[in-house]
N, C-alpha and C positions, 0 to 999 in steps of 0.2 A: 758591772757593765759601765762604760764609758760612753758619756754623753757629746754629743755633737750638733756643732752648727754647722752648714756648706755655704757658702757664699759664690756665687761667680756669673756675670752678667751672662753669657754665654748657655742656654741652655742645655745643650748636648754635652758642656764639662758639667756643668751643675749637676746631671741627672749620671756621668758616668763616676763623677768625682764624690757625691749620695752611695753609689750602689757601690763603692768600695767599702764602707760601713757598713756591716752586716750584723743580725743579731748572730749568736747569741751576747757576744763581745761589745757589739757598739750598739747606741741606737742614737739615730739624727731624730734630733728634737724640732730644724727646721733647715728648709731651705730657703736662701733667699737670694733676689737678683739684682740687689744694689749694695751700698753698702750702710745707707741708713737702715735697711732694713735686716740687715746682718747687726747694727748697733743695736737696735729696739729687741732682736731676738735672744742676743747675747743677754743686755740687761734685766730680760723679762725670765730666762729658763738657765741663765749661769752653767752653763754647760762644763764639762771637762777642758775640751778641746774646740775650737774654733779653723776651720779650712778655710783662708780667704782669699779668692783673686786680689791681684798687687792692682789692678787699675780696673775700678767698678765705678759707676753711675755714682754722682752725690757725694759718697764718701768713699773715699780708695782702701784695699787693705793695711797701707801703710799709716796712714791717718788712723784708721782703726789701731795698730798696732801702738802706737805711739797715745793714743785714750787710752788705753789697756796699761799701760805701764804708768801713765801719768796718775792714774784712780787706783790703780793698784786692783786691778781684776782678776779674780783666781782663775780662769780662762785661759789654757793656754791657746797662743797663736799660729798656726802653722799656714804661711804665705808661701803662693802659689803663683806662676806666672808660666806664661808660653814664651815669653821674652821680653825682655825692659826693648823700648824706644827712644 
């Protein structure tokens, strides 16, 4: 089974972007709606995989992505966006 975070300020991607992980294959460990709190979740449940909106409240997914390779997180990243501005 493959462990997941969801990240994305927006609740309606949050909860469609959740319900693409389904068991028996995945299971979302947590959702979250910034991106300190996609950090604290990542750090606290080390997930497989991490789904992060590119422009979130606090901390962006890019900021994220870039702690993640600077600490050397076994986490993979997968950034998500409706569109750069």
């Amino acid at each position: 089974m493959t462990t997941v975070v969801v990240a994305d300020d927006h609740p309606l991607m949050l909860d469609a972007v959740a319900g693409l992980f389904r068991a028996p294959a995945f299971e979302v460990l947590a959702r979250c709606q910034d991106g300190l709190q996609a950090r604290n979740a990542i750090q606290q449940h080390r997930p497989d995989l991490a789904v992060l909106d590119v422009h979130m409240p606090r901390v962006t997914g890019l900021e994220l992505l870039a702690q993640a390779r600077t600490e050397g997180w076994p986490t993979r990243i997968l950034l998500l966006t409706a569109g750069l501005e």
